[in-house]
Wavefront OBJ file of the C-alpha trace (Angstrom):
o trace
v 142.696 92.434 79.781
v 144.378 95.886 80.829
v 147.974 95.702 81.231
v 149.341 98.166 82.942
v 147.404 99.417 84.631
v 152.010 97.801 82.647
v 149.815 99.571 80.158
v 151.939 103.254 80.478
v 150.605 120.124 87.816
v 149.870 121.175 89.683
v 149.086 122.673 92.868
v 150.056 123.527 96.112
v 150.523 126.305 98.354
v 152.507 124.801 100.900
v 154.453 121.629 99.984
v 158.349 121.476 100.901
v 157.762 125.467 101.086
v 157.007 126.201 97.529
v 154.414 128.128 95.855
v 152.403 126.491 93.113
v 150.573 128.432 90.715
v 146.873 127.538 89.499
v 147.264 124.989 86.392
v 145.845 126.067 82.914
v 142.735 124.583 82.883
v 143.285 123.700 79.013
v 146.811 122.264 79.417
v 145.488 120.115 82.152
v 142.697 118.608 80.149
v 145.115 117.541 77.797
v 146.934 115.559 80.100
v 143.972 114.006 80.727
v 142.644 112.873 77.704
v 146.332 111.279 77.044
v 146.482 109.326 80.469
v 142.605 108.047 80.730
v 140.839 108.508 77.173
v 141.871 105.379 75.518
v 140.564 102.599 73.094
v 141.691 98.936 74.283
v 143.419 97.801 71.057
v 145.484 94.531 71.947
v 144.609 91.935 74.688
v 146.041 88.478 75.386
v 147.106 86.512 72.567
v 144.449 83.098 73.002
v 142.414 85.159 75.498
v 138.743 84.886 75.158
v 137.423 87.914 72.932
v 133.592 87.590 73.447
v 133.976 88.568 77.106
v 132.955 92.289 77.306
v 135.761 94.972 79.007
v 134.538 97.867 81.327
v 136.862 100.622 82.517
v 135.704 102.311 85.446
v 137.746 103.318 88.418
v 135.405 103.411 90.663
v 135.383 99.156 90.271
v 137.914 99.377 93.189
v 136.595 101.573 95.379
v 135.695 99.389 98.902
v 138.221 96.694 97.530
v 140.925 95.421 99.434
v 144.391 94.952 99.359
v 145.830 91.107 99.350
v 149.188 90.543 100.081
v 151.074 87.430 98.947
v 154.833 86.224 98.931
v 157.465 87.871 100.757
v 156.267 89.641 104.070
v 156.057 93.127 103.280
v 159.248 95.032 103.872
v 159.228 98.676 106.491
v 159.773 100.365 103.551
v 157.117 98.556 101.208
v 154.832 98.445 104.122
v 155.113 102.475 104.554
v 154.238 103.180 101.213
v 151.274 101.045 101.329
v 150.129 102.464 104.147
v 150.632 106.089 102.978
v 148.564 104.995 99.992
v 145.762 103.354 101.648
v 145.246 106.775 103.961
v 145.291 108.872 100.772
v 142.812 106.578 98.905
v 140.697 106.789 102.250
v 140.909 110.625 102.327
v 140.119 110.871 98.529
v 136.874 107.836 98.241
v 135.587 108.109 101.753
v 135.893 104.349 101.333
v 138.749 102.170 103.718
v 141.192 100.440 101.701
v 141.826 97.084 104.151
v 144.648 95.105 103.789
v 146.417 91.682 104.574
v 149.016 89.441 104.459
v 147.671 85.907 103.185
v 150.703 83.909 102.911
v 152.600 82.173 99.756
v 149.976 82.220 97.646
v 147.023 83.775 96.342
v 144.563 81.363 97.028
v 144.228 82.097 100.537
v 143.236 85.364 99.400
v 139.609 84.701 98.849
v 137.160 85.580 95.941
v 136.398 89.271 97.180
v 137.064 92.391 95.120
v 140.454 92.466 96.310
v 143.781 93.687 94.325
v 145.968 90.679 94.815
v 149.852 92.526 95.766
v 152.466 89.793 95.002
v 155.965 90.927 96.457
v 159.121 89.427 95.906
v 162.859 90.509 96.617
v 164.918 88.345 93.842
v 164.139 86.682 91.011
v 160.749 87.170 89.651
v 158.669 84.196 90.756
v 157.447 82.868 87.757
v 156.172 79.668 88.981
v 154.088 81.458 91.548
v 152.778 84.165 89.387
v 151.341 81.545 87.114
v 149.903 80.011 89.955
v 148.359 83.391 90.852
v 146.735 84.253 87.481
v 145.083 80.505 86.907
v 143.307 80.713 90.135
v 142.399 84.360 89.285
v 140.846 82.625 86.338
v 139.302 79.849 87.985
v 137.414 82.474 90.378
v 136.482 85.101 87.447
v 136.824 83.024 84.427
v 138.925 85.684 82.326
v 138.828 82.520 79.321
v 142.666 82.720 79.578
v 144.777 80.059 77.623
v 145.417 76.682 79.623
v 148.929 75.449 79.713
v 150.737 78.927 79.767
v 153.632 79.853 81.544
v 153.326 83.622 82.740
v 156.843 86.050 83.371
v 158.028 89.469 84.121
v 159.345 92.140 82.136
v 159.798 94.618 84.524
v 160.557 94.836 88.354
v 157.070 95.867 88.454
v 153.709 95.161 86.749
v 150.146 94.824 87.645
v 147.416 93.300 84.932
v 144.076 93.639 85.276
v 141.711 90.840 83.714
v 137.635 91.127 83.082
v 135.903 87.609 82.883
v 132.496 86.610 83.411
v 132.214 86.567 86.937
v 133.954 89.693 87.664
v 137.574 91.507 87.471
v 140.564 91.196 89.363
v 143.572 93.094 89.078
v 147.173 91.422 89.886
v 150.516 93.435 90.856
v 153.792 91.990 90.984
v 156.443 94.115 92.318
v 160.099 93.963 93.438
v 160.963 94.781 97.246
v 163.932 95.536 99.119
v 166.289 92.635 100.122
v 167.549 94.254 103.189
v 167.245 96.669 106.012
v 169.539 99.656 105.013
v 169.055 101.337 101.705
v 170.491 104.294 100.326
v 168.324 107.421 99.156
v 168.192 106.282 95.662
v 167.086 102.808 96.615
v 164.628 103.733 98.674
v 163.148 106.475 96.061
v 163.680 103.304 93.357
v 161.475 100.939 95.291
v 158.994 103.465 96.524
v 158.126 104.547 93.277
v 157.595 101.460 91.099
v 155.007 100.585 94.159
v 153.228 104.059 94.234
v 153.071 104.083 89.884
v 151.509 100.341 89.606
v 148.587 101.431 92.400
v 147.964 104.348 91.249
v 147.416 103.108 87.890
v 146.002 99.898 89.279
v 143.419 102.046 91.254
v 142.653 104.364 88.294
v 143.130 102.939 84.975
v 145.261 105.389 83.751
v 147.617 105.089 80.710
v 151.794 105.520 80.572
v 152.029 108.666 79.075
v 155.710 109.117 76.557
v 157.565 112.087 77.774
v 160.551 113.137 75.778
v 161.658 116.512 76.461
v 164.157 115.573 78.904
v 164.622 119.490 80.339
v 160.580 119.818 81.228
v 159.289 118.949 84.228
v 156.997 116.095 85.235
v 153.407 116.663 85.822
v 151.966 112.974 86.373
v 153.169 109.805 87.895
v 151.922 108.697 84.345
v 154.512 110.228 82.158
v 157.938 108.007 81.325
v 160.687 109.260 80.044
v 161.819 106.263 77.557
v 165.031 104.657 78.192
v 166.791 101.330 77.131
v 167.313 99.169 80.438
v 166.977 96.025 78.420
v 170.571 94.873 79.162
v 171.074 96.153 83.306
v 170.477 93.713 85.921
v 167.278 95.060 87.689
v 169.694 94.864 90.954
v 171.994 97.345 89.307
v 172.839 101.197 90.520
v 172.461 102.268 87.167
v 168.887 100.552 86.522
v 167.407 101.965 89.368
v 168.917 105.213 89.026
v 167.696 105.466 85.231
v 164.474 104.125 86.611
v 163.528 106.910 88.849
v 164.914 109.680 86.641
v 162.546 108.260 83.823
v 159.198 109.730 86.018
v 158.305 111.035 89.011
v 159.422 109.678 92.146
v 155.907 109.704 93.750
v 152.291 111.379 92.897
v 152.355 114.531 91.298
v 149.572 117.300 92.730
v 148.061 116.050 89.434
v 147.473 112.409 90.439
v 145.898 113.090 93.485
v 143.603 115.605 91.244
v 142.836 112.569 88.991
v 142.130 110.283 91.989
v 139.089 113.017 93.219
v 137.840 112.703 89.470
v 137.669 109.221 89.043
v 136.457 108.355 92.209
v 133.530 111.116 91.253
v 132.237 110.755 87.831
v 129.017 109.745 87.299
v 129.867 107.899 83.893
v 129.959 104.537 82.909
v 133.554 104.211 81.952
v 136.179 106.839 82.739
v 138.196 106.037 79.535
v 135.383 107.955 77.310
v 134.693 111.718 76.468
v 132.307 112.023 78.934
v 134.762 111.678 82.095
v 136.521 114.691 80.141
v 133.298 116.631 80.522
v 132.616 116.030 84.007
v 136.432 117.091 84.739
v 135.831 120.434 82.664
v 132.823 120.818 84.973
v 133.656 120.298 88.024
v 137.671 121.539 87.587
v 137.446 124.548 90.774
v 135.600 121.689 93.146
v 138.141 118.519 92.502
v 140.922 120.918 92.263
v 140.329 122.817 95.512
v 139.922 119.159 97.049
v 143.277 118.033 95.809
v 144.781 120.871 96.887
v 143.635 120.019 100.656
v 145.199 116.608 100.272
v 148.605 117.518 98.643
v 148.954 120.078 101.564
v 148.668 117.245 104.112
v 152.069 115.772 105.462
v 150.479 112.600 106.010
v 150.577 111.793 102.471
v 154.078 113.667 101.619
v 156.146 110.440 101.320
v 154.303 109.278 98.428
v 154.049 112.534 96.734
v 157.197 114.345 94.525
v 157.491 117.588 95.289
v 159.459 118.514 92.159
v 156.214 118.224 89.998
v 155.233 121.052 87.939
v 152.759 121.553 85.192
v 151.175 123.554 82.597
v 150.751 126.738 84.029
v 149.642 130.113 82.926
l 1 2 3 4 5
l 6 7 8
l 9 10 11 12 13 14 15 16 17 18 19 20 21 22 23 24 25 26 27 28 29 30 31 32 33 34 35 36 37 38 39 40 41 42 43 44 45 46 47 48 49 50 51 52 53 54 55 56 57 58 59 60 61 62 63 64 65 66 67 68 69 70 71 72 73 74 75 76 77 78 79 80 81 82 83 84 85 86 87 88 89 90 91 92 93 94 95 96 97 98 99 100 101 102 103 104 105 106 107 108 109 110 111 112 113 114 115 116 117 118 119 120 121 122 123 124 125 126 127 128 129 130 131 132 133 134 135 136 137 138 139 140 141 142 143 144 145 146 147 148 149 150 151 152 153 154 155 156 157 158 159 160 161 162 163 164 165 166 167 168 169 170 171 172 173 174 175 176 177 178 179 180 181 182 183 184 185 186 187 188 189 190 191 192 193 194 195 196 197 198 199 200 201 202 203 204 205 206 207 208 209 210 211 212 213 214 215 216 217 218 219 220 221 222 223 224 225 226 227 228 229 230 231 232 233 234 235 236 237 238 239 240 241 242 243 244 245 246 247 248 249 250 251 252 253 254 255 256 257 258 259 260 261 262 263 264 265 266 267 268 269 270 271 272 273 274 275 276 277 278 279 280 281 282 283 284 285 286 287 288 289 290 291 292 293 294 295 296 297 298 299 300 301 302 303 304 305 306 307 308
């Protein structure tokens, strides 16, 4: 089991009228190997070990998107759809999706990323429900009898079993129609980081010099929210200040990569090499797609990176 993808610049010449310089080829490789060249080192206590784990991106690409709970709100629903067009632009591939109902069951045994939303509590009860039937489909050989929570507003888990994957999100919605400019930027972004993690594999990378600037959705600033209501003004404002708000130019650079390699897992040295190879093609690429206002809603334009 992944968690995370719970687990944990570049560009432009026209976004929000800035100038971007060309990233440090070097710099960015670095990021790289930090976000998607990992070793899976802790899994689900009572979870079946003998079942292999594969980490390949390109898993998801053709999937869908399965919808489950509350009705999406405008705002959720946005983002989604902003997503979905950039994943289309980047894979060549549609990224359907639907709303199935209460529960994941009606969501069928497809390669489909199951989206549970929710707008108060976190449903425990129906989360539970979610991952046992995920089991019963893929047979992940998780523990019987267990009672599954969340620890954060949002989190997506992705399980390998021997009939296949399937990745779970839970995330936290907006309760009603009018939300300030914080909210919205709160909600938008815990959406936006658990897909593009979900849909990638990448790793939360720790950022701690407070003063430098951003250069992947990846990166978290740590801070202690243990003790704010998840509700709160000051959660959701430490919450977005903690990363980026949307995709950095890098992200969408990592998207072309992934959804590219010809490797076998894109969490070993060899997706490094391909990246190293191919850097002035995938980069020129993202560059077209962070330049496209379509996609500007999901995208922070206060990103920077390692430049020369």
């Amino acid at each position: 089991m992944v968690l995370r993808t719970a687990f944990l610049a570049f560009i432009l010449t026209c976004l929000s009228g800035l100038s971007w310089a060309t990233p440090d080829r070097a710099a960015f490789l670095d990021i790289a190997r930090k976000g998607w060249i990992y070793q899976l080192r802790t899994t689900m206590i009572g979870r079946d070990m003998s079942i292999p784990v594969r980490i390949n991106g390109q898993t998801l690409l053709g999937a869908s998107i399965c919808l489950v709970g509350e009705r999406p709100h405008l705002e959720t629903r946005a983002s989604l759809n902003a997503f979905r067009t950039l994943m289309a632009e980047v894979t060549g591939k549609p990224l359907p999706m639907r709303y199935a109902g209460v529960s994941a069951r009606q969501c069928g045994a497809g390669r489909t990323v199951v989206i549970r939303l929710y707008s108060g509590r976190p449903p425990g009860s129906a989360l539970t429900d979610d991952l046992m039937w995920m089991n019963e489909i893929h047979d992940f050989g998780l523990p019987q009898g267990r009672q599954y929570s969340a620890g954060s507003p949002a989190m997506a888990q992705t399980f390998f079993g021997r009939k296949g994957q399937g990745t779970h999100v839970m995330v936290k919605q907006p309760r009603r129609d009018e939300l300030s400019e914080m909210e919205r930027d709160f909600y938008r972004s815990i959406l936006i980081e658990e897909l593009f993690q979900s849909f990638t594999f990448g790793m939360d990378i720790l950022h701690f010099d407070r003063e430098a600037a951003f250069v992947s959705k990846l990166e978290e600033y740590p801070v202690d929210l243990r003790y704010l209501p998840w509700d709160s003004e000051p959660f959701m404002e430490a919450l977005v200040r903690s990363n980026p708000r949307g995709l950095c130019p890098f992200d969408v650079f990592m998207l072309h990569a992934v959804a590219d390699a010809p490797v076998q897992q894109t969490n070993e040295d060899a997706f490094l090499d391909f990246i190293d190879a191919r850097y002035d093609d995938l980069w020129q690429r993202a560059e077209r797609v962070v330049a496209d206002g379509r996609f500007q809603a999901i995208l922070d334009p206060e990103c920077r990176g390692p430049f020369d």
